[in-house]
ROTI-532522 format. One record per atom (N, C-alpha, C, CB): x, y, z. Coordinates in steps of 0.001 Angstrom, whole numbers, padded with zeros to 6 digits, always signed. Glycine has a CB too. Layout:
<sites>
XYZ ...
</sites>
This chain:
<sites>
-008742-086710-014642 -008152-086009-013503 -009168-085024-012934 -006846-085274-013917 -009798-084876-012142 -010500-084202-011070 -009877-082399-011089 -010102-085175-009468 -010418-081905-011587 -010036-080251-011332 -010297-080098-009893 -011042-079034-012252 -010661-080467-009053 -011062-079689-007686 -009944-080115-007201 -012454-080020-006765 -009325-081584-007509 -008077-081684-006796 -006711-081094-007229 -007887-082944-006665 -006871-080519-008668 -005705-080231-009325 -005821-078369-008679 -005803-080681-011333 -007318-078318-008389 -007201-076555-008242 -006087-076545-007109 -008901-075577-007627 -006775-077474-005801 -005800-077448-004505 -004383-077242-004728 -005854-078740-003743 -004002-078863-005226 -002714-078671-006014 -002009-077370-006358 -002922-079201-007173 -002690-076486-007380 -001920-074916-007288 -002039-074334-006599 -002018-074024-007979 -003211-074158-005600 -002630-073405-004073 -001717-073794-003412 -003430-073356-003031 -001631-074678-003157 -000394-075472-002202 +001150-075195-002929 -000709-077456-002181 +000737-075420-003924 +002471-075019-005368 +002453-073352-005338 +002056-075678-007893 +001646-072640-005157 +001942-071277-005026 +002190-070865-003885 +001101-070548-005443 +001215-071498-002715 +001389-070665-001487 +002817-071668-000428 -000517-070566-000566 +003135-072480-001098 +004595-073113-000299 +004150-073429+000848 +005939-072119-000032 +002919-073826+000681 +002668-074257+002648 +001006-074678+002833 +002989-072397+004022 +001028-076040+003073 -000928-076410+002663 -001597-075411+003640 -001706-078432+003184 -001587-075487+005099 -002336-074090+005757 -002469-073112+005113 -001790-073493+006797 -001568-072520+004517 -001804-071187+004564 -002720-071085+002886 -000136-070229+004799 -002633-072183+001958 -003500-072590+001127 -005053-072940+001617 -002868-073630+000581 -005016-073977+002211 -005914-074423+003110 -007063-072880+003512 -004889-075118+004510 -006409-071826+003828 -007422-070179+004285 -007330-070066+003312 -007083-068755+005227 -006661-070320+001849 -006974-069523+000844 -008270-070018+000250 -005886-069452-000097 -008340-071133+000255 -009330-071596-000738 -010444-072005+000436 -008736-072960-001872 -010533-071541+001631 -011854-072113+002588 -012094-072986+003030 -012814-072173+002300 -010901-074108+003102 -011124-075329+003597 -010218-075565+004554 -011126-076280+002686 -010750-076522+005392 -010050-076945+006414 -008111-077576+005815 -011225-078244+007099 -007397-077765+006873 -005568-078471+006611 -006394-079719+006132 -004089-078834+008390 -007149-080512+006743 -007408-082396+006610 -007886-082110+005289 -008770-083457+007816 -008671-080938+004711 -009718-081806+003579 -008674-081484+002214 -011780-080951+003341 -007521-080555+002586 -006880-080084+001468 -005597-080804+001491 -006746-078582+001441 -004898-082020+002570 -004050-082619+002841 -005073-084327+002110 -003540-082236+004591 -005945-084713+002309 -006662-085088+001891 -007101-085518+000246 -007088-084488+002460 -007660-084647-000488 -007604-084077-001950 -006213-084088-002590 -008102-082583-001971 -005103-083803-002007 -004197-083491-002327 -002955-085138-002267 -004059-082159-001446 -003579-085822-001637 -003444-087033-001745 -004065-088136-002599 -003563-087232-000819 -005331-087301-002801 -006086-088169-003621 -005454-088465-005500 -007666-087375-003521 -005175-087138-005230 -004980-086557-006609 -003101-086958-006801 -005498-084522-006607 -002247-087271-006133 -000731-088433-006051 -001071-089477-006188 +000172-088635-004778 -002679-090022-005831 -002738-091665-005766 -002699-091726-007263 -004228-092515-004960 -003804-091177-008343 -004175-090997-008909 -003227-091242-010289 -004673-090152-008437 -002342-090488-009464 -001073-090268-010883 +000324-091056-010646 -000485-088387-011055 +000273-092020-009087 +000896-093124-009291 +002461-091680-008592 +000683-094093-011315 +002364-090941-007782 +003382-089980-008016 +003513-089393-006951 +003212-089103-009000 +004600-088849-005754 +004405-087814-005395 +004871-086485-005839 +004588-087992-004518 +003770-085893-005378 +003580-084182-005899 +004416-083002-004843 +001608-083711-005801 +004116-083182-004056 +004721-082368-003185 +005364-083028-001902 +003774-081421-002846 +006206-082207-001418 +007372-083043-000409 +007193-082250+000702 +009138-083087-000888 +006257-082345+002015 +005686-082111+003248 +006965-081787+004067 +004792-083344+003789 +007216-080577+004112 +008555-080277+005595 +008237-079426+006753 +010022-079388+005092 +008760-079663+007577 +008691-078836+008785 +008253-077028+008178 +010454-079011+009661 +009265-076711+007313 +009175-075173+007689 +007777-075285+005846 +011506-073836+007641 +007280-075940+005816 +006264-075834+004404 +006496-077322+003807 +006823-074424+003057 +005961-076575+002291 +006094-077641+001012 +006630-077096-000260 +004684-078240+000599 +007165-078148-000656 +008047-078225-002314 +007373-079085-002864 +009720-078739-002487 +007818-078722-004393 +007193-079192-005361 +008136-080380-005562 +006944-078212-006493 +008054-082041-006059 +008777-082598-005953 +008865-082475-007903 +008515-083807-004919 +009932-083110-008389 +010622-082940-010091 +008851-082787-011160 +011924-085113-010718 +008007-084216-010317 +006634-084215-010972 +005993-083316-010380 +005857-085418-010945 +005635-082830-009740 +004974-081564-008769 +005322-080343-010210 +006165-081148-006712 +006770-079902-010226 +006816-078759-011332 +006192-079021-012613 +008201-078404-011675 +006378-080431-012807 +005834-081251-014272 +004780-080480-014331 +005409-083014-014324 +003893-080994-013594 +002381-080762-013258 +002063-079430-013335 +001966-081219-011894 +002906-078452-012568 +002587-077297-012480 +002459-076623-013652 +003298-076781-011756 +003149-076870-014544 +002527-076104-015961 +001915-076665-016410 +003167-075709-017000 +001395-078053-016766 +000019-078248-017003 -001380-078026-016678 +000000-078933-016976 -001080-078001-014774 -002159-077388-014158 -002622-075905-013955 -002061-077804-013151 -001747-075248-014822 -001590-073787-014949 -002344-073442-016181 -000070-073311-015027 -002171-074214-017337 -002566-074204-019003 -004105-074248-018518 -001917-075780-020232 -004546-075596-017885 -006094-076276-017904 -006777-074750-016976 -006252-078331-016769 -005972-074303-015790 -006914-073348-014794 -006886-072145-015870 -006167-072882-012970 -006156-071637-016953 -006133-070689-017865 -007886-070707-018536 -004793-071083-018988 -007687-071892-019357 -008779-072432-020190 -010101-072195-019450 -008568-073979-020496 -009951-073121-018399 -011301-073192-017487 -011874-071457-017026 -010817-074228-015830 -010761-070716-016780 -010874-069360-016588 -011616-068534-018087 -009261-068855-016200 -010891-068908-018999 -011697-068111-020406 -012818-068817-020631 -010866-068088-021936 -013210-069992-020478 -014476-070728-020685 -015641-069870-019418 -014124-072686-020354 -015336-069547-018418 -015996-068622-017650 -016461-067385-018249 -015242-068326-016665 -015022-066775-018768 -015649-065637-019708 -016452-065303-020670 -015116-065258-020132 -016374-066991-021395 -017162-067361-022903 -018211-066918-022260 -017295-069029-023676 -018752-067935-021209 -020038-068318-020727 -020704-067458-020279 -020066-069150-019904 -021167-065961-020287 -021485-065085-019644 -022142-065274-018511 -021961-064449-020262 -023140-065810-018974 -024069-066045-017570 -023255-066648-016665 -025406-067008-017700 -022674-067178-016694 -022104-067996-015516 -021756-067029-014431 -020787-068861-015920 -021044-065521-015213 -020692-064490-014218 -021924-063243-014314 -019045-063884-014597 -022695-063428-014347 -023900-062185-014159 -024233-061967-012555 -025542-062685-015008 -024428-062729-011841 -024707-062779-010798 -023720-061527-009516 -024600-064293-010724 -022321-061729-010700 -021277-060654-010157 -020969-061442-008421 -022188-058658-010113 -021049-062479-008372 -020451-063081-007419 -018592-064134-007547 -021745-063931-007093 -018167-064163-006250 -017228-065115-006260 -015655-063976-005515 -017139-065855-008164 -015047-064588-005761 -013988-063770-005084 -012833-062753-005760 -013287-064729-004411 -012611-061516-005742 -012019-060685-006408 -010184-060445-005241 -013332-059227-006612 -009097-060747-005318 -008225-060174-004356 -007311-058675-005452 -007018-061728-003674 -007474-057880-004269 -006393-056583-004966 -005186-056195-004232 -007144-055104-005092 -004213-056265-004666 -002968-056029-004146 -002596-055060-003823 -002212-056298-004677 -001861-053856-003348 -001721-052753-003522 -000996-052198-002423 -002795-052263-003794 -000112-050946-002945 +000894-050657-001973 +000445-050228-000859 +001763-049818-002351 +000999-050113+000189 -000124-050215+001661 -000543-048185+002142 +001233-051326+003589 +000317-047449+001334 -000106-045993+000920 -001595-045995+000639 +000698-045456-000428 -001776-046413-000772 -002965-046414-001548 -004010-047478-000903 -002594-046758-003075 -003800-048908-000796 -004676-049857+000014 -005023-049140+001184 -004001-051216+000400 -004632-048539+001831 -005056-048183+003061 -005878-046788+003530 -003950-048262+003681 -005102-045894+002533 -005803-044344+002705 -006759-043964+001553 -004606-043102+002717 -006380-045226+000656 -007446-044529-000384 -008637-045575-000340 -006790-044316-002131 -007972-046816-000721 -008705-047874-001628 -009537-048703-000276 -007401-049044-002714 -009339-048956+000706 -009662-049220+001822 -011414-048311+002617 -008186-048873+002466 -011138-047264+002422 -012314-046386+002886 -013453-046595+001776 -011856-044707+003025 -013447-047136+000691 -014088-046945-000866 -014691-048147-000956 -013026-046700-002218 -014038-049336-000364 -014730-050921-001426 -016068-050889-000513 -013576-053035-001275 -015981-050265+000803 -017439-051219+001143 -018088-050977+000485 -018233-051204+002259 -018471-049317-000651 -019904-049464-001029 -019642-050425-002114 -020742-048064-001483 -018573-050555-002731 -018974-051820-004264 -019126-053024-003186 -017250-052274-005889 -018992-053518-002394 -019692-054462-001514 -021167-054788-001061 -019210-054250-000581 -021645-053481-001024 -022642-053252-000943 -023570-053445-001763 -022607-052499-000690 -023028-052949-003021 -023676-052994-003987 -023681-054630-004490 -023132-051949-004882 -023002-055429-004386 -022817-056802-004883 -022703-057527-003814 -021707-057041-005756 -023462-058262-002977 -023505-058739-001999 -022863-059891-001704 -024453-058760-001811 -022981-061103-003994 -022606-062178-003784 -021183-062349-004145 -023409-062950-004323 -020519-060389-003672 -018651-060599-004151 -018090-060337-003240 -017856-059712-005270 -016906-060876-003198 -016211-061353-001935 -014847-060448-001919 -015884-063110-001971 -014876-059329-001277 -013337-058783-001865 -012345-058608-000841 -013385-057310-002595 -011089-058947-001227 -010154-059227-000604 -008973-058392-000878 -010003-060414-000749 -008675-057706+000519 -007743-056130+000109 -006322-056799+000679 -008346-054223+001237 -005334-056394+000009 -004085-056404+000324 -002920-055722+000492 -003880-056871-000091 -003198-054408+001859 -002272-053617+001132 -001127-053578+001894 -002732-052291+000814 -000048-053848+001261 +001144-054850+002062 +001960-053530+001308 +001556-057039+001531 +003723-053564+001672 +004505-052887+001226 +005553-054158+000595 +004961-051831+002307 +004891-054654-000944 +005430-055776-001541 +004781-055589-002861 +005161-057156-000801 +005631-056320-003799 +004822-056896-004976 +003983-057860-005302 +005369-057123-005642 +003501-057930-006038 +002380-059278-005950 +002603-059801-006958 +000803-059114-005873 +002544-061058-007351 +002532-062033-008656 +001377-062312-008988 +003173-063310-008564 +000914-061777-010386 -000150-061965-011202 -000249-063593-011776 +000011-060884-012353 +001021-063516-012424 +001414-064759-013077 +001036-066039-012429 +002798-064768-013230 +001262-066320-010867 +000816-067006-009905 -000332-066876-008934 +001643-067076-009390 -001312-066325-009615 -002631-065695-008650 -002218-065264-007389 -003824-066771-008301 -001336-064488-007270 -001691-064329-005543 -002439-063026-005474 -000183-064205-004399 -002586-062177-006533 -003803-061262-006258 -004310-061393-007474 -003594-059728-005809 -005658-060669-007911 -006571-060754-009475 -006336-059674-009985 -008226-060902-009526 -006134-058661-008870 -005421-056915-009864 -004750-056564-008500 -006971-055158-010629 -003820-055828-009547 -002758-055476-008651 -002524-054007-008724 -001499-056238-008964 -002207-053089-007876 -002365-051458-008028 -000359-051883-007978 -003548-050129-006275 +000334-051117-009210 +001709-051272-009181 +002271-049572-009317 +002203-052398-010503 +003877-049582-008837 +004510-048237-008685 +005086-048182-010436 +005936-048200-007222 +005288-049122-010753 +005655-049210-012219 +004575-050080-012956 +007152-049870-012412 +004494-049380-014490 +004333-050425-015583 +004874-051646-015823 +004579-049991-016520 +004253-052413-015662 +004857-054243-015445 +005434-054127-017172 +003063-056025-015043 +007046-054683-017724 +007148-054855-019203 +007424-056160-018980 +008204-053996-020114 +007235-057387-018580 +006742-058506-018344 +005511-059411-018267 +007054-058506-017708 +005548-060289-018899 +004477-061724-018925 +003315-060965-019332 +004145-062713-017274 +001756-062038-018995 +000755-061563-020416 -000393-060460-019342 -000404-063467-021478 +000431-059590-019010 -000435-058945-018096 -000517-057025-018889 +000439-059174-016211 -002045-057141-018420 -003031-055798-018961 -002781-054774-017992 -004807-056068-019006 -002507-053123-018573 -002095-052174-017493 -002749-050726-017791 -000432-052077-017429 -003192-050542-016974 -003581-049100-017727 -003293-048000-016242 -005688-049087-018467 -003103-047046-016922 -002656-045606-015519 -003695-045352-015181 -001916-043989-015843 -003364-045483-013512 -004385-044696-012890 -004286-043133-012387 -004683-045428-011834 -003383-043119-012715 -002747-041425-011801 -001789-041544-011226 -003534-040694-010603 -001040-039994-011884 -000097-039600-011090 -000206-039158-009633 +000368-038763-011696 +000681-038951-008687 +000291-038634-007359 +001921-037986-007031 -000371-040139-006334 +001604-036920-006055 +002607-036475-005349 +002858-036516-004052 +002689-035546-005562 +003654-036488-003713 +004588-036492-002282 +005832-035114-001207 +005597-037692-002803 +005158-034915-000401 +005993-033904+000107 +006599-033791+001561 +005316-032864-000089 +006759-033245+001976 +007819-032978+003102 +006971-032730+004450 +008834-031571+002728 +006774-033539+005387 +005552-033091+006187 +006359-033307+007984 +003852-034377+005727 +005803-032734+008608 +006084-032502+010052 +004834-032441+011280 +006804-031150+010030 +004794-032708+012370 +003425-032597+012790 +003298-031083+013645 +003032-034004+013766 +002589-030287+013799 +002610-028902+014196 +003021-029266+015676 +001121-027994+013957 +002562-030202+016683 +003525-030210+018026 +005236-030174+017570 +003173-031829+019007 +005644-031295+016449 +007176-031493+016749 +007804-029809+016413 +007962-032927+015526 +007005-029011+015257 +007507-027824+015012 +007682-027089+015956 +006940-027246+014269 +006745-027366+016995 +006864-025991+018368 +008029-026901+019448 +004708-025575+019562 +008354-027936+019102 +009139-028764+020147 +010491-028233+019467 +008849-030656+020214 +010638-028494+018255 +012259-028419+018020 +012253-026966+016894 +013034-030227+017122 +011121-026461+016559 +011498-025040+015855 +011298-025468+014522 +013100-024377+016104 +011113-023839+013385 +010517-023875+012377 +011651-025020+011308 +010217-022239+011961 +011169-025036+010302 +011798-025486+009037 +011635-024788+008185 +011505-026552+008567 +012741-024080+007315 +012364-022659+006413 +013467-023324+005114 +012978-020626+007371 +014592-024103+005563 +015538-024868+004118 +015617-026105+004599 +017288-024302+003684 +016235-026997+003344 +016828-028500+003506 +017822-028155+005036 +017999-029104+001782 +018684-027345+005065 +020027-027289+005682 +019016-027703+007515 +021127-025235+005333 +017744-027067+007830 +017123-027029+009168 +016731-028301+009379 +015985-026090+009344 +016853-029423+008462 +017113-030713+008565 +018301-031147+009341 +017176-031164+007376 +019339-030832+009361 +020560-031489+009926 +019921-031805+011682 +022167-030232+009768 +020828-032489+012059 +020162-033403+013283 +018884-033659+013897 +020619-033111+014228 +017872-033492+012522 +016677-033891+013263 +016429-035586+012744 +015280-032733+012842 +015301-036138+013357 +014861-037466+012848 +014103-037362+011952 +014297-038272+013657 +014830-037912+010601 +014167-038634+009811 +012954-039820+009231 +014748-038737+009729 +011967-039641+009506 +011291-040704+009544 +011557-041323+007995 +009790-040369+009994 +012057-042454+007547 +012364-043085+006315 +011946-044310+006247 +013620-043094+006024 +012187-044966+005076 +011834-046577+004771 +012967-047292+005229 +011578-046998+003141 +013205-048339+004903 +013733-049234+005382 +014873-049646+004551 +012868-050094+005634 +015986-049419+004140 +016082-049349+002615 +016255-050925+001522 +017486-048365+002434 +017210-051572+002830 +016928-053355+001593 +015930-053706+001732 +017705-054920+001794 +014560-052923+002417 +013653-053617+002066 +012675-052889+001151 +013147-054122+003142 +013252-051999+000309 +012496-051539-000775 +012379-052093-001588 +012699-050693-001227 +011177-052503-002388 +010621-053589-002937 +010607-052998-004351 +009229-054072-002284 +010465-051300-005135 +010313-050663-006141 +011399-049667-005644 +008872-050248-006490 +012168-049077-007053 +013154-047692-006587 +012136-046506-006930 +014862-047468-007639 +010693-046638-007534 +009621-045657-007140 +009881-045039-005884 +008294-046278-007060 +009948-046034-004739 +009714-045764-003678 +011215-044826-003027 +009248-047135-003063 +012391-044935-003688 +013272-044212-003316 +013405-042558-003172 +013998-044650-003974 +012636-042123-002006 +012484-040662-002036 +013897-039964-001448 +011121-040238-001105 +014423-040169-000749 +015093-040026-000135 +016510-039247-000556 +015020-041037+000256 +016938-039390-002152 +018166-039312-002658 +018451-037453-002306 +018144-039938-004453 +017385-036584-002024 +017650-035049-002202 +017991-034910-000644 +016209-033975-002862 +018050-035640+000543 +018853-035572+001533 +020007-036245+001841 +018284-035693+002290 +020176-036916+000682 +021683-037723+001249 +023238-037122+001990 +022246-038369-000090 +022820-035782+001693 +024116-034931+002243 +023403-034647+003408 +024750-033492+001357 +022504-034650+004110 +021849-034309+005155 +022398-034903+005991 +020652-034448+005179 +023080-034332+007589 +023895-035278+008486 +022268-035495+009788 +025842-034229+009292 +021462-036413+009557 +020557-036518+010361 +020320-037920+010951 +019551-036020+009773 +019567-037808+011758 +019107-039189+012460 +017775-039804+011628 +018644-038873+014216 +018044-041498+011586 +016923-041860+010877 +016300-042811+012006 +017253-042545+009374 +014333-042588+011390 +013780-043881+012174 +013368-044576+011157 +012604-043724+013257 +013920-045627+010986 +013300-046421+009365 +011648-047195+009980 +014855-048236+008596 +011041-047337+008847 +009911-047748+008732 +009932-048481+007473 +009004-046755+008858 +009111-049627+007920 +009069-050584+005897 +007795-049740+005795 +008683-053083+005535 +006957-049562+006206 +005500-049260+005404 +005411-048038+005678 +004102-050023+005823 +004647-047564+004562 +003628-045915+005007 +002956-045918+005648 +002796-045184+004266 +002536-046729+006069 +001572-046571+007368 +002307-046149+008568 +000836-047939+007762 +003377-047131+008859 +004259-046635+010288 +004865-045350+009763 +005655-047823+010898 +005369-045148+008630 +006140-043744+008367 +005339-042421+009092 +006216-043459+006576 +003856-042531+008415 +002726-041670+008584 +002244-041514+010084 +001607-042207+007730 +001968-042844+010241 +002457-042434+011942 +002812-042311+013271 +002347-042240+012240 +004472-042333+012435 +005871-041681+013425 +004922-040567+013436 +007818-041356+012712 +005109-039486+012063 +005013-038344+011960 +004237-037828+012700 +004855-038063+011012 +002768-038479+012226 +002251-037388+013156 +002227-037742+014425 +000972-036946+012876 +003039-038598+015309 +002778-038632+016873 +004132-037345+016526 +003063-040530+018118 +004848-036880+016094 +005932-035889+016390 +007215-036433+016603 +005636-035119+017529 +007254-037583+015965 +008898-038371+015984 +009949-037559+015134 +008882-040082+015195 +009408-037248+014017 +009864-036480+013338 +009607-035715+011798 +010648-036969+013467 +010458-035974+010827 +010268-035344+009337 +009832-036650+008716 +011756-034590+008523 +008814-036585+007642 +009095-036979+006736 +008484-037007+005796 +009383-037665+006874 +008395-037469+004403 +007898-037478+002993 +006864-038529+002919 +009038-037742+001933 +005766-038148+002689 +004627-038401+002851 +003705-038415+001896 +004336-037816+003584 +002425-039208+001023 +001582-039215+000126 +000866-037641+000414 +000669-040586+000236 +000696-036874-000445 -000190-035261-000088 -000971-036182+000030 -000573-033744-001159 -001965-036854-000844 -003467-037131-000570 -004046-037733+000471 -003936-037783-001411 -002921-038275+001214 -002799-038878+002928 -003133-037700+003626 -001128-039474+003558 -001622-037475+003884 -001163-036343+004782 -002459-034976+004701 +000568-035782+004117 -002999-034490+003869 -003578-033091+004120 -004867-033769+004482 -003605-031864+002788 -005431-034997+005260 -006494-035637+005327 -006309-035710+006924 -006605-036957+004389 -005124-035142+007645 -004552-034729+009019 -004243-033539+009665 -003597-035169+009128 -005061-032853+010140 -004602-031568+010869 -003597-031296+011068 -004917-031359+011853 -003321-032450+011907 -001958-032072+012532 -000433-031695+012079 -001772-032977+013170 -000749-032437+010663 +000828-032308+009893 +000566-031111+009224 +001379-033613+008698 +001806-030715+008867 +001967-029410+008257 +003175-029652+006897 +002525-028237+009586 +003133-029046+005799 +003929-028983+004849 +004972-028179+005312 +003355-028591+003724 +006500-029080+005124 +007151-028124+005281 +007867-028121+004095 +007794-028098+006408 +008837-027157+003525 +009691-027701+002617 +008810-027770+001125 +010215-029180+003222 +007746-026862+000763 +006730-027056+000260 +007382-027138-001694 +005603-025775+000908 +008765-026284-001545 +009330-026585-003254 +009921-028269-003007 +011050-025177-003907 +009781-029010-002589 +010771-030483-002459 +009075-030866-003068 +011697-031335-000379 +008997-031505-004030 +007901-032713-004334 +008286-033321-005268 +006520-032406-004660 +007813-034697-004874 +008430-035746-005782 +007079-036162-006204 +009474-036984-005095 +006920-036558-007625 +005783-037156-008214 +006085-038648-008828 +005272-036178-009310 +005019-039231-008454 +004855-041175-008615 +003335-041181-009436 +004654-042339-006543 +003552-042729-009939 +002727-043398-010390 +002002-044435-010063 +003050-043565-011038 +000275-044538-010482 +000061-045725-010255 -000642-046339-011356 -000525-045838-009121 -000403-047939-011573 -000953-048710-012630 -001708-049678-012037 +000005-049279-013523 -003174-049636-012869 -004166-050881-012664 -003817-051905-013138 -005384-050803-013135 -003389-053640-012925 -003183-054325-013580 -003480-055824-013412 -002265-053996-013745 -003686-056344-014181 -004851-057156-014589 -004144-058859-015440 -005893-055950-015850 -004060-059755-015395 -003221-060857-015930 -004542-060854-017406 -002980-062618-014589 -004142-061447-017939 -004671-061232-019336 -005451-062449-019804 -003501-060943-020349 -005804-063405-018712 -006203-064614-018899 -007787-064505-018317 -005175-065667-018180 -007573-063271-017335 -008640-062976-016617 -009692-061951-016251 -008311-063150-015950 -008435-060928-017513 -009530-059746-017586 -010875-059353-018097 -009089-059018-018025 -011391-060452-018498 -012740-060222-018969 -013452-060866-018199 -013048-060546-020255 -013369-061702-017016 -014050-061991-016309 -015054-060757-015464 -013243-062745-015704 -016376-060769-015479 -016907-059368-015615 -016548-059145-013672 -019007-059266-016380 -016715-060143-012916 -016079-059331-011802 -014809-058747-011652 -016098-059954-010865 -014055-059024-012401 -013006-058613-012631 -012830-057217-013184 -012560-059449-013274 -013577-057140-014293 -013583-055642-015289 -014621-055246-014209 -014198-055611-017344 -015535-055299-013508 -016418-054860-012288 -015649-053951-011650 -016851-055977-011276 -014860-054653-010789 -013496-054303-009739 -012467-053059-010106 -012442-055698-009723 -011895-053744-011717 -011177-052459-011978 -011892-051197-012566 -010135-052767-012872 -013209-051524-013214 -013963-050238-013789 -013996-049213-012069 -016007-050828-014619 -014660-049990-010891 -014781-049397-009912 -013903-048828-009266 -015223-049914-009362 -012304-049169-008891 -010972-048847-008779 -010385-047303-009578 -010282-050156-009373 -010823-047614-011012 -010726-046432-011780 -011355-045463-011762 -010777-046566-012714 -012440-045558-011081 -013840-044434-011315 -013625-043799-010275 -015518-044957-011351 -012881-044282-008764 -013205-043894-007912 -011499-043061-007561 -013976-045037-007074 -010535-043168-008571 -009708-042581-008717 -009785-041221-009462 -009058-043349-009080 -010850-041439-010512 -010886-040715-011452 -012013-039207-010972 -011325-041748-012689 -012820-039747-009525 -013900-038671-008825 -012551-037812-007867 -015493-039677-007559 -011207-039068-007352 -010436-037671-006496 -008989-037314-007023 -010174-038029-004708 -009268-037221-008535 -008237-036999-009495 -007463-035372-008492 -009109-036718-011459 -008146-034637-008516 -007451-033085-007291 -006637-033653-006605 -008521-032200-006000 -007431-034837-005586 -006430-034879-004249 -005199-035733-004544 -007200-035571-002863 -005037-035991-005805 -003671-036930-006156 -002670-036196-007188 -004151-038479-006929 -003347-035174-007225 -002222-034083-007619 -002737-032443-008223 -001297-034865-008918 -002694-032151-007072 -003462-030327-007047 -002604-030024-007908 -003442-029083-005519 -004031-028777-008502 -003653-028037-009394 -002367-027236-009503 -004503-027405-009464 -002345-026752-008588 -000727-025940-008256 +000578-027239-007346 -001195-024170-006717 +000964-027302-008371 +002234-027693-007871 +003557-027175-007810 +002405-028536-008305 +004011-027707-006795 +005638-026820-007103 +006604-027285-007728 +006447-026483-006000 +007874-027312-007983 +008552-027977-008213 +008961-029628-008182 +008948-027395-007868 +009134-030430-009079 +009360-031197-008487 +010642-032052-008458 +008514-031610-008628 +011010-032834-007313 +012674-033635-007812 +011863-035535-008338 +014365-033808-005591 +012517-036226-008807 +012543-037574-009786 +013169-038198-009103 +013113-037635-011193 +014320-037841-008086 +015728-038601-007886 +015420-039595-007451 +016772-038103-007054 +016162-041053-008170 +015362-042145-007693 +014517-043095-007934 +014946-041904-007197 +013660-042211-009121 +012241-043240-009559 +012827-044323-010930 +010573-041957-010312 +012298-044960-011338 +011993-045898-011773 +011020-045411-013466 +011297-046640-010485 
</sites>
């Protein structure tokens, strides 16, 4: 059996759709519709069942899928055996990560390990979702919780806090904030709530008596900025937010403190671009350890976490 056709094969069984497999792995729809045929002739079988809105795995398709899962395991630790094979520090690394951290932290940081490794290919993801290790869709994943599931490696990267922020125009538009109560009928800038993906992310529980207007947002990015165009209130990463003039702490005893975990599937963590990636991830957490949770803190509320 041909590994190049069985690799396709698990893109297509993970990503539910040959295109969008097809960008994953660099090849054209024909050459991976193609391969992927080659490899049904082969086994006398079809594998997957071609529909309008994607693809399914057909009864042999799942067969397959845990076999072709065992062999890409193996072939993966035989990489690791082999050292040399990875010295070069080339090939492709993807990191997952909540779109807070992917974006304000981890985002401004990779070009120089890019730089530094010319023949690695890194691929940022910072979505407001989880990612599946188990099914490669990222190689490390930055998580709001400790994964207590499947054969995956975790270690803390830092705690981080969160506080109450406003932009200095909306304060002179609608007036100071001095208690919770100077909340009532203003806009809320909030998440989205069935589409909270972690109850980490549930900040929200210390205004629920609050009679206010909400603008939901799924991501921190749009939350961050409503705010600062002056839409309204809301709870915000500090290590973001004080990286903006314009916002101002209000409400400065309300802080809620979160977590983040490096994590790693266990089939693949010794692959040295891999331990590359997360040594670099960690180091570069570990130089702005301050801005993810100053020395003076105030109080903080939990309500909510996970």
């Amino acid at each position: 059996m041909d590994w190049d056709h069985l690799r396709i094969f698990l893109a297509v069984a993970r990503a539910g759709q040959m295109l969008a497999a097809a960008r994953q792995l660099g090849l054209d729809h024909a050459t991976v519709g193609r391969r992927l045929g080659a490899l049904e002739a082969s086994l006398a079988t079809r594998l997957i069942e071609r529909r309008t809105t994607g693809s399914a795995l057909t009864p042999a398709g799942e067969r397959l899928l845990a076999h072709a899962e065992r062999v890409e395991t193996e072939m993966l630790q035989a990489q690791a055996a082999l050292g040399n094979v990875d010295l070069a520090l080339a090939g492709t690394v993807r990191i997952g990560a909540p779109d807070g951290f992917g974006t304000y932290f981890l985002a401004p940081r990779l070009g120089r390990l890019a730089e530094e490794h010319p023949g690695l290919a890194i691929q940022l993801a910072p979505l407001p979702r989880s990612f599946s290790l188990p099914k490669r869709e990222v190689d490390i994943a930055v998580t709001l919780q400790r994964p207590s599931e499947g054969r995956l490696v975790a270690r803390k990267l830092t705690d981080y806090t969160l506080g109450v922020y406003a932009s200095r125009d909306y304060l002179k538009r609608t007036g100071a904030i001095a208690e919770t109560r100077d909340l009532a009928g203003r806009l809320l800038v909030t998440y989205v709530p069935d589409l909270v993906y972690s109850p980490a992310l549930d900040y929200f529980e210390a205004f629920r008596e609050i009679e206010a207007r909400r603008l939901e947002c799924a991501s921190v990015v749009g939350q961050m900025e409503a705010v600062r165009a002056g839409a309204g209130v809301g709870i915000l990463h500090d290590y973001a937010a004080r990286t903006h003039a314009e916002l101002v702490q209000v409400l400065p005893e309300l802080s809620f403190r979160r977590s983040y975990w490096l994590v790693t599937h266990a089939d693949i963590r010794d692959l040295r671009r891999i331990s590359e990636v997360e040594d670099f991830i960690a180091g570069a957490v570990r130089e702005a350890r301050a801005s993810f949770t100053p020395a003076a803190e105030p109080e903080r509320l939990t309500s909510g976490a996970g």
